[in-house]
Structure formats: C-alpha cells, structure tokens
Residue frames as qw, qx, qy, qz and C-alpha x, y, z in Angstrom:
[[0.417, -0.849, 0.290, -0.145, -66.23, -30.39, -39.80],
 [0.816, -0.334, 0.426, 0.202, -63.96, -33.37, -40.00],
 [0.633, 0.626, 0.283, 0.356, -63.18, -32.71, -43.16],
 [0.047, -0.940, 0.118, -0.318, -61.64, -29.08, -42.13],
 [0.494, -0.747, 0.444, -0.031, -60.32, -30.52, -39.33],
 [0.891, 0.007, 0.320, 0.323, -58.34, -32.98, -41.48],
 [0.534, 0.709, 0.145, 0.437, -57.36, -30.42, -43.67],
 [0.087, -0.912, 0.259, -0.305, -55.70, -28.55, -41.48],
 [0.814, -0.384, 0.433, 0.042, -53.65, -31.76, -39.91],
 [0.767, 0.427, 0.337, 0.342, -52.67, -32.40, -43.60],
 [0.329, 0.881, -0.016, 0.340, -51.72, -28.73, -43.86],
 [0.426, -0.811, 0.395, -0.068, -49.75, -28.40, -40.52],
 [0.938, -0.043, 0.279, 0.201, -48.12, -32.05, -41.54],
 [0.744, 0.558, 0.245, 0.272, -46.73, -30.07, -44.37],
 [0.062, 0.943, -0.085, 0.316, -45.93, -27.31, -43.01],
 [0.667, -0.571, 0.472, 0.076, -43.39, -29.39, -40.30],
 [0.891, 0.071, 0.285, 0.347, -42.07, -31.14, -43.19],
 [0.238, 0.918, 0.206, 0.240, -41.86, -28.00, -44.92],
 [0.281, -0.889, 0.327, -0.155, -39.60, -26.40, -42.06],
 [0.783, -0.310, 0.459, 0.284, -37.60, -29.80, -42.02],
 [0.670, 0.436, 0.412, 0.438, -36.77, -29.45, -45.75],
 [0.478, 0.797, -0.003, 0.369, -35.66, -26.37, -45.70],
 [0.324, -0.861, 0.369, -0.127, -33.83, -26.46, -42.45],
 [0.916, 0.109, 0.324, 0.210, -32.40, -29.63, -44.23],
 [0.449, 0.823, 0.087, 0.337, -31.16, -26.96, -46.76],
 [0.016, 0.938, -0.265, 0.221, -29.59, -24.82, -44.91],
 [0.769, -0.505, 0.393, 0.014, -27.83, -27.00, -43.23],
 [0.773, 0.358, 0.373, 0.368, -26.75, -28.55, -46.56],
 [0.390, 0.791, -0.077, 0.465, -25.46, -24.95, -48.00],
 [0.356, -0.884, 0.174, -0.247, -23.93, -24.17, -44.65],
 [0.872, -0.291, 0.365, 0.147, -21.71, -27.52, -44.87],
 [0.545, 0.659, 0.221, 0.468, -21.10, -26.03, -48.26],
 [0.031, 0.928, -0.072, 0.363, -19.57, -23.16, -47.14],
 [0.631, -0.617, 0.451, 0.130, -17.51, -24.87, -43.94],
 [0.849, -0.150, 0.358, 0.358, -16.22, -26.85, -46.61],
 [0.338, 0.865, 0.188, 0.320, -15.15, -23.84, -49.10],
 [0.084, -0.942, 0.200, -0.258, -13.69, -22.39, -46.48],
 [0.792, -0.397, 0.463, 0.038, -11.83, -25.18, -45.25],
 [0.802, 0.467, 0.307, 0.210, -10.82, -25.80, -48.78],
 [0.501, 0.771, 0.084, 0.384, -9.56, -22.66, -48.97],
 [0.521, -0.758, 0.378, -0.103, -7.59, -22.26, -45.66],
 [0.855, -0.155, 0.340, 0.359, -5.92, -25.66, -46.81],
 [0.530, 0.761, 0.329, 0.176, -5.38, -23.94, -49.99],
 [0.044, -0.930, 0.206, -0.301, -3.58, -20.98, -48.53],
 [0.354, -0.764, 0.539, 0.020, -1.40, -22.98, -46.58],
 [0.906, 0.067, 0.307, 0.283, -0.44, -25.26, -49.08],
 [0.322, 0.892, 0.020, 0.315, 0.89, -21.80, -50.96],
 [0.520, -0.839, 0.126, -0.093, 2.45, -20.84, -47.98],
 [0.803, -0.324, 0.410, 0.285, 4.91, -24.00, -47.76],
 [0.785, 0.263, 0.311, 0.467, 5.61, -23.61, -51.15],
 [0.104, 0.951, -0.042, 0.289, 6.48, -19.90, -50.97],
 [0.338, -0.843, 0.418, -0.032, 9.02, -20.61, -48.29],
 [0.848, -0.153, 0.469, 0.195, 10.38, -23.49, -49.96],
 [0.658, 0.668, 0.165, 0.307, 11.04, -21.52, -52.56],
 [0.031, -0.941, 0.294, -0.166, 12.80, -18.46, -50.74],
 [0.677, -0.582, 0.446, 0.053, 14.91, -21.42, -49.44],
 [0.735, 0.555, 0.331, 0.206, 15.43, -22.95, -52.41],
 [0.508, 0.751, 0.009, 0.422, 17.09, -19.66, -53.81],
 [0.386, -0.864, 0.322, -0.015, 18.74, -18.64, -50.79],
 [0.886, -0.230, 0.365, 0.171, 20.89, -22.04, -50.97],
 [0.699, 0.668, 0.189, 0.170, 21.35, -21.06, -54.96],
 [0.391, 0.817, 0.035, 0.422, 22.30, -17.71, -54.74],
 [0.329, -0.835, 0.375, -0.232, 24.26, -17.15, -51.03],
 [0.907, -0.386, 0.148, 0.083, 26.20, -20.42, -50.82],
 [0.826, 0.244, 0.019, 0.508, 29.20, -19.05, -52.24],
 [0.266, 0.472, -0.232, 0.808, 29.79, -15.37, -50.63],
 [0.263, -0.483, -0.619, 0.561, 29.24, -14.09, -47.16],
 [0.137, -0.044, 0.203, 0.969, 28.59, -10.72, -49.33],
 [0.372, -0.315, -0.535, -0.690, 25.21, -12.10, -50.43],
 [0.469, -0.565, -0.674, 0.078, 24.29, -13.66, -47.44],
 [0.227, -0.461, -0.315, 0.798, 24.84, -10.30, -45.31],
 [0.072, 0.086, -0.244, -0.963, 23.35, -8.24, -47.90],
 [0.473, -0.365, -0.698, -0.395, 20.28, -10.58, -48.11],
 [0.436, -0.372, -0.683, 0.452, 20.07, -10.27, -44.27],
 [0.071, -0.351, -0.083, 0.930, 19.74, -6.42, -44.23],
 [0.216, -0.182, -0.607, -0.743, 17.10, -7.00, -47.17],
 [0.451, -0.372, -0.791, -0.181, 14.85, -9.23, -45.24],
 [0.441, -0.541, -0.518, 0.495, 15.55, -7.46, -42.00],
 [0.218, 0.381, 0.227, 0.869, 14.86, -4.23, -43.04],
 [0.407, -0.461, -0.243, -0.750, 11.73, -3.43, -42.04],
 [0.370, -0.230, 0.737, -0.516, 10.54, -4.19, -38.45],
 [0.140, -0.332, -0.871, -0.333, 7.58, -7.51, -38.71],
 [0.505, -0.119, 0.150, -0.842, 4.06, -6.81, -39.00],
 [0.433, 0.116, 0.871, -0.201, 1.41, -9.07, -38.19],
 [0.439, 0.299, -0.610, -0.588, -0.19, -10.53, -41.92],
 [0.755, 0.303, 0.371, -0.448, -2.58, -12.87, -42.93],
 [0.586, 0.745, -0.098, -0.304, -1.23, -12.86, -45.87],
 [0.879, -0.244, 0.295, 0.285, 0.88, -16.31, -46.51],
 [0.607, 0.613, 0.101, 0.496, 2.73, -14.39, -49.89],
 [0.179, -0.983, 0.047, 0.000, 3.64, -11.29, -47.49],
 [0.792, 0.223, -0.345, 0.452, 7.50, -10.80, -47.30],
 [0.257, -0.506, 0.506, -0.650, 7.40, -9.69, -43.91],
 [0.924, -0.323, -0.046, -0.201, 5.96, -13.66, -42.63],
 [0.224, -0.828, 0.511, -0.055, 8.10, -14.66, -40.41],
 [0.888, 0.162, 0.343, -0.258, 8.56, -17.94, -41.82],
 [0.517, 0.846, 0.063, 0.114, 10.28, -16.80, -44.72],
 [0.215, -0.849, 0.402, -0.268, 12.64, -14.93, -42.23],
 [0.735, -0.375, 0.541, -0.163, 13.40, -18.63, -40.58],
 [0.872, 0.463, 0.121, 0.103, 13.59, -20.16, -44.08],
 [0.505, 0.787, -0.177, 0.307, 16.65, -17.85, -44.71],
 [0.482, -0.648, 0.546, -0.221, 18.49, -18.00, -41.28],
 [0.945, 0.002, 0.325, -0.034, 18.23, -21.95, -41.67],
 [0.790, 0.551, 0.038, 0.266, 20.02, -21.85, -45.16],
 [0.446, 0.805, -0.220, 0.322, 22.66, -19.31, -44.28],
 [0.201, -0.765, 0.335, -0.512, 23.30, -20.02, -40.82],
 [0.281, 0.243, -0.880, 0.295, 25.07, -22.20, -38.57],
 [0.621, -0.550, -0.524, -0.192, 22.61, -24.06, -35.83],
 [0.518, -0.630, -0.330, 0.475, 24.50, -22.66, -32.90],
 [0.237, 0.650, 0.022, 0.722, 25.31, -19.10, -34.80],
 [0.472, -0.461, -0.377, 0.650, 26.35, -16.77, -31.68],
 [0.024, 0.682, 0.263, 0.682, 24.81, -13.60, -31.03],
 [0.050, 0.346, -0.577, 0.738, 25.20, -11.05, -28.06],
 [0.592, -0.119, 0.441, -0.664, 21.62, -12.40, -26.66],
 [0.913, -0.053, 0.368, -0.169, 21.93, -16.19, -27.39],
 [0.280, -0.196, 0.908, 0.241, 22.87, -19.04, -29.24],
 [0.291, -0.047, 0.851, 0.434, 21.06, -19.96, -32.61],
 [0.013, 0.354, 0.621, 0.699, 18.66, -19.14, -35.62],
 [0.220, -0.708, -0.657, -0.134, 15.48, -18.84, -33.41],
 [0.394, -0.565, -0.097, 0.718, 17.15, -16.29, -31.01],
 [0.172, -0.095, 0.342, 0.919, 17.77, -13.78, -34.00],
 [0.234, -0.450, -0.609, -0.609, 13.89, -13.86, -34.85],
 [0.452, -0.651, -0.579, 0.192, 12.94, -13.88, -31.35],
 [0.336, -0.431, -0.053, 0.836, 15.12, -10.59, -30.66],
 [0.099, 0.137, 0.381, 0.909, 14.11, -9.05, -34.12],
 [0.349, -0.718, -0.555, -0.233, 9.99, -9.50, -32.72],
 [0.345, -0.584, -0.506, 0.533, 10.87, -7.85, -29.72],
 [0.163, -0.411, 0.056, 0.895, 12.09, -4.49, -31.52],
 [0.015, 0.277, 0.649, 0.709, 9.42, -4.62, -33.65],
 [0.252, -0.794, -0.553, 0.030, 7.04, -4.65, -30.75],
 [0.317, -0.630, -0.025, 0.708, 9.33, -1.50, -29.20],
 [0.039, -0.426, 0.397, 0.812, 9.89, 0.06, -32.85],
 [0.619, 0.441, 0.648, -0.054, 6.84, -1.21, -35.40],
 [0.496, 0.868, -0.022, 0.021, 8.23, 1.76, -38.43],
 [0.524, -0.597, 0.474, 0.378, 11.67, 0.71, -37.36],
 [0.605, 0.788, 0.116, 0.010, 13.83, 0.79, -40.48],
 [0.554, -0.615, 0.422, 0.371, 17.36, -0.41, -41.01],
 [0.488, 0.847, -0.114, -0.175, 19.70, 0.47, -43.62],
 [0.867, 0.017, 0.271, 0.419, 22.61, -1.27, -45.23],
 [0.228, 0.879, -0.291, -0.300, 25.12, 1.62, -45.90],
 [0.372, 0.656, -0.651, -0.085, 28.40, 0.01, -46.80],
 [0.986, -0.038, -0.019, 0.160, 29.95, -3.86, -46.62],
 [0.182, 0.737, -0.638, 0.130, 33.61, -4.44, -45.87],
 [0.894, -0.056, -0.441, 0.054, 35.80, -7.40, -45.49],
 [0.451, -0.801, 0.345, -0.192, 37.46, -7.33, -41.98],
 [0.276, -0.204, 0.931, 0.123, 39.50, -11.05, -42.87],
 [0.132, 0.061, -0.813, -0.564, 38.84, -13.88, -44.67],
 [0.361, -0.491, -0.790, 0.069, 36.01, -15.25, -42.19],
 [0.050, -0.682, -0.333, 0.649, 34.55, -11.55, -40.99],
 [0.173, 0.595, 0.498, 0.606, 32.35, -9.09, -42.81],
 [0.078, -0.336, -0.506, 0.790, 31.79, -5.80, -41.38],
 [0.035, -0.603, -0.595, -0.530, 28.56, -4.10, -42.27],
 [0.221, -0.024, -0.178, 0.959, 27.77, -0.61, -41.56],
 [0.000, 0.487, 0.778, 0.397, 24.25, 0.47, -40.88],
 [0.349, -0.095, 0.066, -0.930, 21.56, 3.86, -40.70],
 [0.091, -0.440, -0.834, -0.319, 18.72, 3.01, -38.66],
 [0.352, -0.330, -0.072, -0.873, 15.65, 5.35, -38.50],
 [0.184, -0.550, -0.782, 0.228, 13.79, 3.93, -34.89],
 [0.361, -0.418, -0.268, -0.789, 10.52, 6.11, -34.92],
 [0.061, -0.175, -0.727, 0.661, 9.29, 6.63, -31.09],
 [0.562, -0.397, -0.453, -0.566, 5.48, 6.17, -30.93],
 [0.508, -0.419, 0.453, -0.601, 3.29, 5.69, -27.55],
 [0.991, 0.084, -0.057, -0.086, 3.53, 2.05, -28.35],
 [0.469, 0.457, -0.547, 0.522, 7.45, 2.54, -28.04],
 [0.058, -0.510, 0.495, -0.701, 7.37, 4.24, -24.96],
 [0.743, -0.293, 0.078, -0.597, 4.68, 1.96, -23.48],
 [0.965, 0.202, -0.154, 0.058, 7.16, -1.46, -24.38],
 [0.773, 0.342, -0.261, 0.467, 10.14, -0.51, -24.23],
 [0.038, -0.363, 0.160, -0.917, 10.14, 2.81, -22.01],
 [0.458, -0.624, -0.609, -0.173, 7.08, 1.75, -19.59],
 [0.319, -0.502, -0.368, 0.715, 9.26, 3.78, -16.26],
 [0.077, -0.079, -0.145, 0.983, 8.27, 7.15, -18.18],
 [0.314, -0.450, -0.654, -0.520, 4.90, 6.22, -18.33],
 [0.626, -0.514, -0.571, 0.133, 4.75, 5.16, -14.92],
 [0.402, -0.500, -0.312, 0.701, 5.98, 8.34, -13.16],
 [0.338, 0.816, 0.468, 0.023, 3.84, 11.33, -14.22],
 [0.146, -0.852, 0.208, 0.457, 7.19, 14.25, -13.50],
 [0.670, -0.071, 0.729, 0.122, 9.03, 11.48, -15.97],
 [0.442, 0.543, 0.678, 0.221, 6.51, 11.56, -18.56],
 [0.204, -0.906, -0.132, 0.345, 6.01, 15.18, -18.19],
 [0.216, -0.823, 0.431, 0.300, 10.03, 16.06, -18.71],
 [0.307, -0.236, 0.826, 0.409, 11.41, 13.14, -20.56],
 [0.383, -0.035, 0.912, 0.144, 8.76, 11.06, -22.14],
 [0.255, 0.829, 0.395, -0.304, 6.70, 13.30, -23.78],
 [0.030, -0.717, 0.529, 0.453, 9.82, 14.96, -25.83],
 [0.350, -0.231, 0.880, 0.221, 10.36, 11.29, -27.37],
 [0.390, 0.570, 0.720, 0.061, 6.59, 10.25, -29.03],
 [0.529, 0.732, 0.345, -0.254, 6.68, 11.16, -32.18],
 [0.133, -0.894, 0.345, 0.252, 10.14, 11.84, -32.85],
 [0.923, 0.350, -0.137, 0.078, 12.71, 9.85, -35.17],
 [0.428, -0.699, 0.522, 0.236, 16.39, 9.04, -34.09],
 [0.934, 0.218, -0.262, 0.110, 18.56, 7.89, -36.76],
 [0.659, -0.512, 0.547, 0.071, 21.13, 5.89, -35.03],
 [0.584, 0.629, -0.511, -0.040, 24.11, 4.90, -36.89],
 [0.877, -0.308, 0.344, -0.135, 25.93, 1.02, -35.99],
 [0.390, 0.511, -0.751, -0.147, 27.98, -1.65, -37.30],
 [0.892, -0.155, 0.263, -0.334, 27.66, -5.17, -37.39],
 [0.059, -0.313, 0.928, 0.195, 30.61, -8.48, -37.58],
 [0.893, 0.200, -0.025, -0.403, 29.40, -11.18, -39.33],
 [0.335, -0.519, 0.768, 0.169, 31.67, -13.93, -38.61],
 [0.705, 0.548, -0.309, -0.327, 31.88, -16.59, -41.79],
 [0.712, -0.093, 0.687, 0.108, 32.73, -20.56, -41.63],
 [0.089, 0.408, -0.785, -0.458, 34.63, -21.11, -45.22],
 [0.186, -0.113, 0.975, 0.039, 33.91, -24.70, -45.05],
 [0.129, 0.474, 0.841, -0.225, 30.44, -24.83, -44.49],
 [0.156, 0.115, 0.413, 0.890, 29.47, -21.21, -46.05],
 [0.305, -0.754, -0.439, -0.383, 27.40, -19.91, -43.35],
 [0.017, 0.779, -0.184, 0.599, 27.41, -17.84, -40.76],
 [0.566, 0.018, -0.729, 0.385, 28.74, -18.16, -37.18],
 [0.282, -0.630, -0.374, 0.620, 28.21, -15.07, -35.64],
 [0.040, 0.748, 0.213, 0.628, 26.65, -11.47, -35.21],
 [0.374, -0.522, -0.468, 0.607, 27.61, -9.71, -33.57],
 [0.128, 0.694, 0.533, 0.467, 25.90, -5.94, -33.37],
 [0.336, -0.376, -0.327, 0.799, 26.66, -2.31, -32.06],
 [0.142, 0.705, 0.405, 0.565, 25.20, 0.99, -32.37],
 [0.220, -0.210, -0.362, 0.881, 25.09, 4.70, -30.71],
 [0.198, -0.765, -0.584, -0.183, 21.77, 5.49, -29.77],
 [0.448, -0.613, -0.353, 0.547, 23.35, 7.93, -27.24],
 [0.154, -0.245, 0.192, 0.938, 24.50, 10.79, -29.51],
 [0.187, -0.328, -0.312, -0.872, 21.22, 11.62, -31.17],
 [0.479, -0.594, -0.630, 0.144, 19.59, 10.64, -27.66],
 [0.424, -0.394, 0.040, 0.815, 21.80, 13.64, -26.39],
 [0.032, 0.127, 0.321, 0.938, 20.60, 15.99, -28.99],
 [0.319, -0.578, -0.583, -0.473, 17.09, 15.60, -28.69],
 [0.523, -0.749, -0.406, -0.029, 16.64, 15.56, -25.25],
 [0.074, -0.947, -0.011, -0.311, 19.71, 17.80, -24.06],
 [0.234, -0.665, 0.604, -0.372, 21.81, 16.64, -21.05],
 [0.249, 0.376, -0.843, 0.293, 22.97, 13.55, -19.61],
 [0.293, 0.127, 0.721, -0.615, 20.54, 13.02, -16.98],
 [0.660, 0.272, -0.254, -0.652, 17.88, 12.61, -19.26],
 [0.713, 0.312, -0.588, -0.220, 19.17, 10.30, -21.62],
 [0.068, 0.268, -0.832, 0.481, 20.49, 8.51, -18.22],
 [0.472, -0.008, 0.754, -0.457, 17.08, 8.11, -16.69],
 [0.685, 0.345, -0.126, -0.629, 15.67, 6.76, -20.08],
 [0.760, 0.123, -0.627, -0.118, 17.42, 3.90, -20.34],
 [0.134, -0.434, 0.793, -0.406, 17.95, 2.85, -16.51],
 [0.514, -0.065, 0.815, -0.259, 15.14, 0.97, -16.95],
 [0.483, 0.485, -0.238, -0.690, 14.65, 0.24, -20.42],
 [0.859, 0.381, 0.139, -0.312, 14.42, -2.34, -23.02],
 [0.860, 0.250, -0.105, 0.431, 17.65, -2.57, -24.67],
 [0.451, -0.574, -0.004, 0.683, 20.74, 0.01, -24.11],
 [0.138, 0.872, -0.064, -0.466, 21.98, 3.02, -25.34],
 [0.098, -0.497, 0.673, 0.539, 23.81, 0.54, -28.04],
 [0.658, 0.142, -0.464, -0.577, 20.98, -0.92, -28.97],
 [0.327, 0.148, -0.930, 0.078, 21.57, -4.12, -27.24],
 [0.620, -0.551, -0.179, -0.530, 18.60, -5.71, -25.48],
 [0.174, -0.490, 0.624, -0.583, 17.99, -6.17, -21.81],
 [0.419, -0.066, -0.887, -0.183, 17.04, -9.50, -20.73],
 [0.496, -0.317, 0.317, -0.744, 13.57, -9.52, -19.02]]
C-alpha cells in the first residue's frame, strides 16, 4: 500500500512538473512570436521612412526647377481621393502626400481654407470622407505670368450614401428631403469641371498659393432640375456649389 501510494505522489509530482514544462513552452514560443511580430512591425516602419524619404528625395530632384512639374506632380498624387492602408508602400499613405507638399511648398502656402502644408491634407481628408471614388483630372496647364500657373481640371465626384450621410446629412434628416432631393443623388456621378492658380516664388521654387474653383452647379442643375433643389442641397452642406468647403 505505501508503495502505491508513493507511486502515485511520484506520478502526480511529474505530472505538475510536466504541466510546468510545457506551460514553460508555451510561454517560450509565444515570446517567440511577440517578438516576430514586433520585429516585423519595426521592420515595416523602417520601410516606410525610407519610402518617403525617397519620394522626397526625388521630388527635390525632379520639381525644383519648374512650377510645371510641381503642379503636374500635385494632380498625380492628388488624384485619387485617400483610402485608409496598412500598407506602408501604398501611394495613397498620406505621408508620402506630406513628403511632397514639404518639398514643393512654402510653410505658410495660402489656400482659400487656411494657411500651410497641413491645411491642404487636412481639406483633401475631408473630401475623401464626402467623396471616397472621388477622381480628379489634370486636363490642361497654362502659364498665367511668370509666378502663376493655371491648371484646368475634370473631376468625376461619385455620390454614395456615405456622401450624402457627410457631407449632405440635412437630406437625410428630413424624410420629404430625402424623398425629393436626396434619393435622386446616391448613386449618381457629376463631373464637375474647375480651375486652379498656383501662385510660384522664383527664388525659392515653391509654391505660395492655391487657390481653387469649380461649377458644381451646372451639372447639379441637370440632374436634379430646378433651382430650388440644387438650392436646398447645399444650404446646409459641406462645401459649396464651387466646391469650396464650409467651415464646421
């Protein structure tokens, strides 16, 4: 009997060590794996820096002698509306976007809703949240003087219930509204034709100013029909019927 009952004190002993040693383990692969991943998070943003230090890098190269490139690079980068990315290589991170403003642009650059580099990224998020398949086109470039560029542009703002719900929230909020107006809009595409100055510091061989217009009203007017309409869509909107935003 004692004999048994040691043997089974000897076996349970083993079994507790048993569970330590392998919850020793896991613990051990599981530190493995924080550090992998931690390895590989540094990893990714060590890519990162050096991806925008490159786009900066060549911006300086290749825009510090015409205002041609640097507006034409601006309509490249700002094409598309941002999305949200993981993905430190994407060329939609906004990072990238800030890399290229820095290089080309003056620190107080002047724009109809502020005063320097951030402002222009902070305005371009907003219409992305109001326009996420927005889509802007670079039609033609002219010089206006030595220190002004004019730049002519087609953009294609695609109206989704994520538009109307941002930017448009009064024709949610009033079912006759939604009904008559805002219902006509989701799903629809306006292209909306603009122009933009780009004012141009010689010396320094960046920009000063943007300044941006556009006529949202004439294919606002087709779609929906009459005046009054297009009137109560923007009374309380997001930006205006030139495109300019409304400061909330």
């Amino acid at each position: 009997m004692k004999a048994l009952i040691k043997a089974e004190i000897i076996l349970d002993r083993r079994r507790q060590q048993s569970r330590v040693n392998m919850a020793r383990h896991r613990k051990k692969m599981q530190d493995g794996v924080d550090k992998t991943e931690k390895d590989v998070h540094q990893l990714r943003d060590e890519i990162h820096k050096l991806e925008v230090q490159r786009e900066l890098l060549r911006y300086i190269v290749s825009t510090q002698t015409t205002p041609w490139n640097v507006v034409a690079e601006y309509f490249r980068l700002f094409q598309l509306a941002f999305t949200k990315t993981n993905d430190p290589s994407s060329p939609y991170d906004i990072d990238v976007h800030r890399a290229f403003l820095r290089a080309t642009m003056t620190p107080d650059v002047a724009v109809e809703y502020g005063i320097g580099p951030e402002v222009i990224l902070e305005h371009f998020q907003r219409l992305s949240m109001y326009h996420p398949k927005l889509n802007v086109q670079l039609v033609h470039l002219d010089s206006a003087s030595d220190d002004l560029v004019l730049a002519t542009t087609r953009t294609d703002f695609a109206f989704t219930i994520s538009t109307v719900e941002n930017a448009f929230p009064h024709l949610l909020n009033d079912p006759e509204l939604w009904t008559r107006i805002g219902s006509k809009l989701v799903g629809k595409q306006l292209v909306v034709r603009g122009f933009a100055y780009f004012g141009w510091d010689k010396v320094t061989s960046r920009v000063t100013s943007i300044h941006y217009k556009a006529d949202m009203l004439t294919p606002m007017l087709k779609l929906l029909g009459n005046l009054n309409d297009v009137s109560r869509v923007f009374e309380h909107a997001g930006y205006r019927p030139d495109c300019t935003m409304v400061r909330r």
